[in-house]
C-alpha positions as CSV (number, residue, x, y, z in Angstrom):
1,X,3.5,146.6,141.8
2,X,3.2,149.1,145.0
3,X,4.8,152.0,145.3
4,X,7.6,150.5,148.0
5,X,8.5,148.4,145.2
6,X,8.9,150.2,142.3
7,X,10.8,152.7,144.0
8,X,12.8,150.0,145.1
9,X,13.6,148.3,141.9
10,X,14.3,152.0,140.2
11,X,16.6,152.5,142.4
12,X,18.8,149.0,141.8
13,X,18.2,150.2,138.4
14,X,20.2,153.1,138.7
15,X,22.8,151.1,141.0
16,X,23.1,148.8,138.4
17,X,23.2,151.5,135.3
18,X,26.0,153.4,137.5
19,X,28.0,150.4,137.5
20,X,28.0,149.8,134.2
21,X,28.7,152.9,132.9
22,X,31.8,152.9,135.3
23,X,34.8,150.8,134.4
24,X,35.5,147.5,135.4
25,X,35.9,147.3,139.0
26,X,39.6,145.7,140.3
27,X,39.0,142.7,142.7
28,X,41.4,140.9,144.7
29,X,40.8,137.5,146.5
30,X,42.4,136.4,150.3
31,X,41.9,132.7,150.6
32,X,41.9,131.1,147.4
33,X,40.8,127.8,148.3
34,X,37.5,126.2,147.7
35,X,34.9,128.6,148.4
36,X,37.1,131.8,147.6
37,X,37.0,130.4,143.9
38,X,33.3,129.6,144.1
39,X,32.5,132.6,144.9
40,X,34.9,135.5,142.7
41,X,34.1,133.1,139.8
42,X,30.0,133.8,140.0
43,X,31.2,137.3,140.5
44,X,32.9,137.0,137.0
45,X,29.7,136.0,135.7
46,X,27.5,139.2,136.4
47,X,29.9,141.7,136.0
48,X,32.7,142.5,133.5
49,X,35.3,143.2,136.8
50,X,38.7,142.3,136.6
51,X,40.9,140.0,139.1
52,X,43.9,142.0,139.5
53,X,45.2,140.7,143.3
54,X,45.2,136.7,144.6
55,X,46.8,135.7,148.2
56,X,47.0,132.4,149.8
57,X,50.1,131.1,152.0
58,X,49.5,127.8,149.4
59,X,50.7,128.1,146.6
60,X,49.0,125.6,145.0
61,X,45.8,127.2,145.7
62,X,47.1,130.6,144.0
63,X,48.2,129.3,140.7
64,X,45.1,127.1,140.3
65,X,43.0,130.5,141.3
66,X,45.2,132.6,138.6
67,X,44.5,129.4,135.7
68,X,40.9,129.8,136.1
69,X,41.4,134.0,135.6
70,X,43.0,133.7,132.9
71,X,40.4,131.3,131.3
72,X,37.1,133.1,132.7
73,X,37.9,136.9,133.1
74,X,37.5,139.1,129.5
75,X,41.0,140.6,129.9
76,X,42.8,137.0,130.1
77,X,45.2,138.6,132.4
78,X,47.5,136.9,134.8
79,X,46.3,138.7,139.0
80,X,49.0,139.2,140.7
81,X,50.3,136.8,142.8
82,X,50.7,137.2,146.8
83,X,51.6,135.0,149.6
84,X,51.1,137.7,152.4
85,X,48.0,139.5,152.6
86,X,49.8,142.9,154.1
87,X,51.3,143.2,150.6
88,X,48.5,143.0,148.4
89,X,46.6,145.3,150.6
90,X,49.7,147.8,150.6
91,X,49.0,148.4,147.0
92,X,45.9,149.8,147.4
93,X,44.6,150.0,144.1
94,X,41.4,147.3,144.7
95,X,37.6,148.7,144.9
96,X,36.7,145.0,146.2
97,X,38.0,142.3,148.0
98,X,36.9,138.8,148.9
99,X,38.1,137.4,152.2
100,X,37.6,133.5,152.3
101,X,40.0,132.5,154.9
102,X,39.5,130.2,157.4
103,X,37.6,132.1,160.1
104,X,41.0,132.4,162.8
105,X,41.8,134.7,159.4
106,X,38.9,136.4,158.8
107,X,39.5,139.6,161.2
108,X,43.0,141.3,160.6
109,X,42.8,140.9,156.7
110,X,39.1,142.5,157.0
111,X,40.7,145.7,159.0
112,X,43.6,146.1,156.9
113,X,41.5,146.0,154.0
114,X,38.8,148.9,155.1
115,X,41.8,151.0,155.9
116,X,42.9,150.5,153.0
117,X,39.8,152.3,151.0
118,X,38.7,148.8,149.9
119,X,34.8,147.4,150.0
120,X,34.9,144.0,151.1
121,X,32.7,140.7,151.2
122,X,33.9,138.7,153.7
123,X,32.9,135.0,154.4
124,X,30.8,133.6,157.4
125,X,30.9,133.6,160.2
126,X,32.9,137.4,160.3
127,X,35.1,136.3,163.1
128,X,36.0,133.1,165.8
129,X,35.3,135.3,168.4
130,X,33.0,138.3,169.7
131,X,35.2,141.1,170.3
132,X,36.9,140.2,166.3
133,X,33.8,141.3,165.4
134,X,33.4,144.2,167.1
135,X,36.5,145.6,165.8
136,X,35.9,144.7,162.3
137,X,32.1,146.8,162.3
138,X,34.2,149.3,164.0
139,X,36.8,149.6,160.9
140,X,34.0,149.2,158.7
141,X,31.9,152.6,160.3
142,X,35.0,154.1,160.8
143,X,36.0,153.9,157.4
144,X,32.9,154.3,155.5
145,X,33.2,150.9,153.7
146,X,30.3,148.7,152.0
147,X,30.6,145.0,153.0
148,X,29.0,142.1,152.2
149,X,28.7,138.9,154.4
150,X,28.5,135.5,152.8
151,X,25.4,134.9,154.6
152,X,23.9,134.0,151.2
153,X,20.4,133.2,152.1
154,X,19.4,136.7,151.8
155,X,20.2,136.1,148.4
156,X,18.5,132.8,147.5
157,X,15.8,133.0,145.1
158,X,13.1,131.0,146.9
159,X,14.2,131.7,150.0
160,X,13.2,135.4,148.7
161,X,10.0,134.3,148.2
162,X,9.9,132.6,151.3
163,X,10.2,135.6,153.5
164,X,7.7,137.3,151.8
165,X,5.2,134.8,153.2
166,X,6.7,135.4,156.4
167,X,6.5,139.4,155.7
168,X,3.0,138.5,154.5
169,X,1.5,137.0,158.1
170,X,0.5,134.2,156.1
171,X,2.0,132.2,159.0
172,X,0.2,134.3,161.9
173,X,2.2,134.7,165.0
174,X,5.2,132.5,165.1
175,X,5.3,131.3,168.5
176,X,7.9,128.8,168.0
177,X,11.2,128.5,165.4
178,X,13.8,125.1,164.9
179,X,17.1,125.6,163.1
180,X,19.3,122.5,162.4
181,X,21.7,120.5,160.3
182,X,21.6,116.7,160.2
183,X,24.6,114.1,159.1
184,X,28.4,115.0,157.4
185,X,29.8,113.7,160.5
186,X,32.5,111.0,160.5
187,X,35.4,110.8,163.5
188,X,38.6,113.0,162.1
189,X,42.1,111.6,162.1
190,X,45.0,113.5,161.3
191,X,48.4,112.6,160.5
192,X,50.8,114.5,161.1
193,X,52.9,114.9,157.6
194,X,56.0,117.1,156.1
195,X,55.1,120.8,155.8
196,X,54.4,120.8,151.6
197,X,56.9,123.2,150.2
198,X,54.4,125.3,148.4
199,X,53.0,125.9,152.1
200,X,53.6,128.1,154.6
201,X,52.0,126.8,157.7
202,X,53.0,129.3,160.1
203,X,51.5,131.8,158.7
204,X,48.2,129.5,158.0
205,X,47.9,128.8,161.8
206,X,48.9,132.9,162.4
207,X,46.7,134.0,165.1
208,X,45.6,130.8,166.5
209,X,47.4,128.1,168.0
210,X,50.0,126.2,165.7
211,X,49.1,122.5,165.3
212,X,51.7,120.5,163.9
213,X,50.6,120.4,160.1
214,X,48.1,117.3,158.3
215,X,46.2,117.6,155.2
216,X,43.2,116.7,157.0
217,X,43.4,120.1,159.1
218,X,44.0,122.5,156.4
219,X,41.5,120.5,154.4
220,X,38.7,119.7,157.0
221,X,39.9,123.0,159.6
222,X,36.7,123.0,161.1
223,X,36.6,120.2,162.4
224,X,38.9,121.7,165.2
225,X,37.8,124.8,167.6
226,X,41.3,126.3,167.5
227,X,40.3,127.2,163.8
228,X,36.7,127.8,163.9
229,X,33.5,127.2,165.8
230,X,32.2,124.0,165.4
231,X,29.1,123.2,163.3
232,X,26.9,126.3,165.2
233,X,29.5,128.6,163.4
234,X,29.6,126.6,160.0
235,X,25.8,125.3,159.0
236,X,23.7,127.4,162.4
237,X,24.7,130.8,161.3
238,X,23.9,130.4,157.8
239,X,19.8,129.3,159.1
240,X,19.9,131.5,161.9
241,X,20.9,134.7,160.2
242,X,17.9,133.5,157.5
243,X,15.6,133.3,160.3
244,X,16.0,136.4,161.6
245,X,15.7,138.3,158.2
246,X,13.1,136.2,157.7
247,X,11.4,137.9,160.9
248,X,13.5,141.0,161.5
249,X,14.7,139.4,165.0
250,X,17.7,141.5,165.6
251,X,20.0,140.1,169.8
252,X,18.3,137.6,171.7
253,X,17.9,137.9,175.4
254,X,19.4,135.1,176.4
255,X,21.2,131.9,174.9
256,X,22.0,128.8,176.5
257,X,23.4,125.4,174.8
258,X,24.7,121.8,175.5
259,X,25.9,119.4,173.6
260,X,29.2,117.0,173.6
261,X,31.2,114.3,172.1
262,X,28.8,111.3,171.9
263,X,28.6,108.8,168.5
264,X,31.6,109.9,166.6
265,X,34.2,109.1,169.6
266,X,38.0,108.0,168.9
267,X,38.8,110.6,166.3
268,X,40.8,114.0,167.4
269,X,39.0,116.2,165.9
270,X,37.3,118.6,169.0
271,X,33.7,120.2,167.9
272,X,30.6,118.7,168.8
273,X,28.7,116.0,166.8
274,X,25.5,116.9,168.7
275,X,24.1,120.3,170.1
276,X,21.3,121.9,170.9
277,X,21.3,126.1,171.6
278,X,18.6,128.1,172.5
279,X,17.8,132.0,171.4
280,X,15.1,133.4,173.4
281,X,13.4,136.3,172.4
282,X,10.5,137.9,173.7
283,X,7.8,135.4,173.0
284,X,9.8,133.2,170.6
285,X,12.4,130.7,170.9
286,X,14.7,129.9,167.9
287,X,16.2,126.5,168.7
288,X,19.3,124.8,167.1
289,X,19.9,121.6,166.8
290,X,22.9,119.6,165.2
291,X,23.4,116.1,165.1
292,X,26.3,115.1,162.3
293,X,25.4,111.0,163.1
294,X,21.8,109.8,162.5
295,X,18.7,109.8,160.1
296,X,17.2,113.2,159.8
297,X,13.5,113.9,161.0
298,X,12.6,115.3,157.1
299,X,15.1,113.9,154.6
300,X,13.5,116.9,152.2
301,X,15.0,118.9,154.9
302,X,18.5,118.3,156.6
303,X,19.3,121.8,156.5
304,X,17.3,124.2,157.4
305,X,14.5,125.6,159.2
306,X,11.3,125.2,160.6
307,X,8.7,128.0,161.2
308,X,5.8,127.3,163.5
309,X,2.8,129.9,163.3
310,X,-0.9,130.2,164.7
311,X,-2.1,130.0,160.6
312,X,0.3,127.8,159.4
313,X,4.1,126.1,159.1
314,X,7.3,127.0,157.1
315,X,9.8,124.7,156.0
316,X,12.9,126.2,154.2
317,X,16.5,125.6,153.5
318,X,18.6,125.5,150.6
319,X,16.8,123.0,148.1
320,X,13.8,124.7,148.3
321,X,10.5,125.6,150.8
322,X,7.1,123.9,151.7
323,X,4.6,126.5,153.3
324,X,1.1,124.3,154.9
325,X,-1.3,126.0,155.9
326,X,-3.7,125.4,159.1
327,X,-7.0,124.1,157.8
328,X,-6.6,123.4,154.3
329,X,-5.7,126.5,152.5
330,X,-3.5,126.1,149.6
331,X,-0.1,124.5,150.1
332,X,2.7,126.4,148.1
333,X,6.2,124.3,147.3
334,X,9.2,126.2,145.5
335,X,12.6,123.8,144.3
336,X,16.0,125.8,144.4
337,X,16.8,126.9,140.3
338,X,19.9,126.0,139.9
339,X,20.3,128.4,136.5
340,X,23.1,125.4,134.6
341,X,21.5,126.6,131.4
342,X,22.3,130.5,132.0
343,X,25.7,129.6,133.1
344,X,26.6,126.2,131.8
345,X,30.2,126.2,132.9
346,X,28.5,125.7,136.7
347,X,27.9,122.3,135.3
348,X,31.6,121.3,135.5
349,X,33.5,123.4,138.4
350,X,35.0,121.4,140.5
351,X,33.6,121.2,143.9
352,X,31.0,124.1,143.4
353,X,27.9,123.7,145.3
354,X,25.4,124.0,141.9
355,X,22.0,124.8,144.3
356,X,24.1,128.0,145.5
357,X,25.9,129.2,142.5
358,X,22.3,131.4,142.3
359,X,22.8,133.0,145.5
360,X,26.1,133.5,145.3
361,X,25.4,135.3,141.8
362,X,22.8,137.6,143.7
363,X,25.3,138.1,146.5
364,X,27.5,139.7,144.9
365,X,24.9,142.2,142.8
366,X,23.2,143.4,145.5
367,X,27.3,144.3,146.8
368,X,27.7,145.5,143.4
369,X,25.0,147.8,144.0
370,X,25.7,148.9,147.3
371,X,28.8,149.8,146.2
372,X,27.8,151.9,143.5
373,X,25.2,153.8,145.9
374,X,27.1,153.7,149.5
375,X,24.0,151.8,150.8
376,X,24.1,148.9,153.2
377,X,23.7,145.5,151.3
378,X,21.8,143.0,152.5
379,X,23.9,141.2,154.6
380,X,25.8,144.3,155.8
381,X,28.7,143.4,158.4
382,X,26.3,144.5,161.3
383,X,24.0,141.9,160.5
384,X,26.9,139.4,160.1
385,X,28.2,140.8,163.6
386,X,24.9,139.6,165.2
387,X,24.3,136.4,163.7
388,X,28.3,135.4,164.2
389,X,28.4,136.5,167.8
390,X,24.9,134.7,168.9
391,X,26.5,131.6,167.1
392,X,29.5,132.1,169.4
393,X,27.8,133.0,172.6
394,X,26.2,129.6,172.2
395,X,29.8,127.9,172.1
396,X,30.9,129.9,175.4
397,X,27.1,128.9,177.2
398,X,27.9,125.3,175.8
399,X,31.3,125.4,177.5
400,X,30.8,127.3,180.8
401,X,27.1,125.3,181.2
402,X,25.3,127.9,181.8
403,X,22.5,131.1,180.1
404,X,24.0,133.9,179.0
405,X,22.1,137.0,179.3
406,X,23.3,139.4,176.3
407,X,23.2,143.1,176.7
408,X,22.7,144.9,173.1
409,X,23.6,148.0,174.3
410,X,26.5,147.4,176.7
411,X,27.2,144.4,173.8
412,X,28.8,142.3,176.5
413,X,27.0,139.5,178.7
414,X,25.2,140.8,181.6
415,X,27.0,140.1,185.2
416,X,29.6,136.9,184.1
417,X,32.7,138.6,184.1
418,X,34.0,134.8,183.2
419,X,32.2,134.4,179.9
420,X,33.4,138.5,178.6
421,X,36.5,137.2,178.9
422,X,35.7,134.8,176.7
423,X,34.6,136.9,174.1
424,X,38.7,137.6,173.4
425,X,40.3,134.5,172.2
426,X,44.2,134.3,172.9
427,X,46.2,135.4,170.0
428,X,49.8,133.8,169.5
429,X,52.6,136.2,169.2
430,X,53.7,138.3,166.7
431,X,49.7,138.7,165.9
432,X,48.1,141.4,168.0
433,X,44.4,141.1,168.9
434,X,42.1,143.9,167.6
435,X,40.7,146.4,169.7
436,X,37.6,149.0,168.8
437,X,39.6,151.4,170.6
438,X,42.6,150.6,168.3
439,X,41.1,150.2,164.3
């Protein structure tokens, strides 16, 4: 072991030791739906913390969220129940929070939460627009908080080991990089129904426009831009954050994009089912692609990414990683451990993604961690700033038709006074936009 390393793991060890000598830390979860549960419930697994606060404007997602607390967590105790997030957040008696909201409800929750005193992990992508996530790292420096993004990746196992060839130059130079996600894609139809009493769909929609209510938009949300950011800021932010931690690429230049409308016609739903986005860097191009109709190029490989080098080529994603190297050297393949033995109640959950329960598990130590020592985690919300934002500047170059030149330091784009206003989605009243000036 070098010296980096054993440095590095003594230190986890003391994060880790600090946290267990300390007492169980309180949790509270905002958005209660699928992934929110997937993801407190690995937490549950590694550390003896206790779910004191849920929130969701659905009912039913809360008291199905409280059942599986008081089956899983070692207390047995009943969390608090909240509809409104400002109340739960008013208590503040939480050391962590979870905020796995649909995106449109990722920002003000986030801010009330650091100012709060609370740490947060907060799902991808941080915000639906730029200048939501400006605020939020602003709140978060401001107010000395540790947060996690749910860019999980950084925590997958192999995909651990695949940086490291990456970090080792195994691959040579890396001239050229493909990102992409291929198939899920069917035309969306909503109907609109009756408001479910156990819902309050006002304050779902909150921020963003108000669309009269159907399952199929609270269920399948983004599958419509007034909620989120189309497939870019669902699938391409997950394997474009991994690529550049994979090559510690920080803001591209420039990003342009285009895509459209073009099998998976007739429905309403309004994101893309093809699109192509490129990030140019100096000497390197990461390139996005999405096609949610059609047979894949690798069916090994339908999400993830593609690594081109003068030694040799990476393929990675979330089932595992193929590295071939140029001129017969030894080939190295890695499957995804999916750990059902260690934690055999994964094998049953509904709805939980097995092949990422593992991530999600080291997620949440290395926050666990960070908290205990103030550090930055691995997917600190800076990082999560930059990959959501590139993400997004791809949507606006995709909707004006034209590059956008990205200045890091001025963090607007460079002469296009059209797209910065873009960077500010409209907020519907009473919900007030936030500012960096203002958090």
């Amino acid at each position: 072991m070098q010296r980096r390393q054993f440095i590095g793991a003594g230190l986890a060890g003391l994060a880790a030791q600090a946290f267990a000598d300390d007492k169980p830390k309180r949790v509270g979860l905002i958005g209660c739906g699928w992934y929110g549960k997937s993801d407190i419930f690995r937490l549950v697994q590694i550390s003896p913390v206790e779910i004191v606060s849920l929130c969701d404007v659905d009912k039913r997602n809360l008291e199905e969220a409280a059942r599986w607390a008081v089956e899983r967590q070692a207390s047995k105790k009943k969390p608090r129940l909240f509809t409104d997030y400002r109340e739960m957040l008013a208590q503040k008696d939480l050391d962590m929070v979870e905020i796995a909201t649909p995106d449109h409800w990722h920002a003000l929750p986030f801010i009330e939460a650091v100012k709060s005193g609370t740490d947060v992990y907060v799902q991808k992508p941080i915000s639906v627009d730029i200048v939501e996530g400006q605020a939020m790292l602003a709140a978060a420096r401001k107010y000395k908080r540790v947060v996690q993004v749910g860019t999980q990746r950084r925590s997958t196992p192999h995909l651990i080991e695949a940086r490291q060839i990456v970090q080792d130059g195994k691959l040579g130079t890396i001239g050229h990089v493909e990102i992409y996600s291929y198939g899920g894609g069917q035309p969306s139809r909503p109907q609109t129904a009756p408001v479910p009493a156990e819902l309050d769909w006002n304050f779902w929609c909150g921020p963003a426009p108000m669309m009269d209510y159907s399952p199929e938009i609270q269920r399948n949300w983004r599958r419509f831009m007034e909620y989120g950011n189309g497939t870019i800021g669902d699938m391409g932010i997950h394997m474009f954050d991994m690529v550049r931690w994979f090559m510690g690429l920080a803001w591209p230049k420039s990003i342009s994009s285009f895509g459209g409308i073009r099998v998976l016609t007739g429905g309403k739903s309004n994101i893309d089912d093809a699109q192509t986005a490129m990030f140019d860097y100096d000497n390197l191009t990461v390139v996005w692609q999405h096609r949610r109709f059609g047979a894949p190029p690798d069916p090994a490989y339908t999400w993830g990414a593609t690594l081109y080098g003068s030694k040799g080529t990476l393929k990675a994603g979330v089932m595992g990683y193929d590295f071939i190297p140029i001129g017969g050297g030894e080939r190295i393949h890695k499957d995804v451990k999916m750990e059902l033995d260690e934690y055999p109640i994964d094998k049953t959950e509904p709805r939980l993604e097995k092949h990422v329960a593992p991530a999600i598990r080291g997620h949440m130590k290395n926050l666990l961690e960070n908290m205990a020592t103030r550090g930055r985690p691995v997917a600190d919300i800076e990082e999560g700033y930059i990959s959501s934002s590139c993400c997004i500047l791809a949507n606006m170059s995709r909707h004006l038709g034209r590059t956008l030149h990205w200045d890091p330091a001025k963090q607007h784009v460079i002469g296009d006074e059209e797209a910065n206003k873009l960077m500010r989605r409209p907020y519907r009243k009473p919900w007030i936009h936030p500012e960096v000036a203002t958090v």
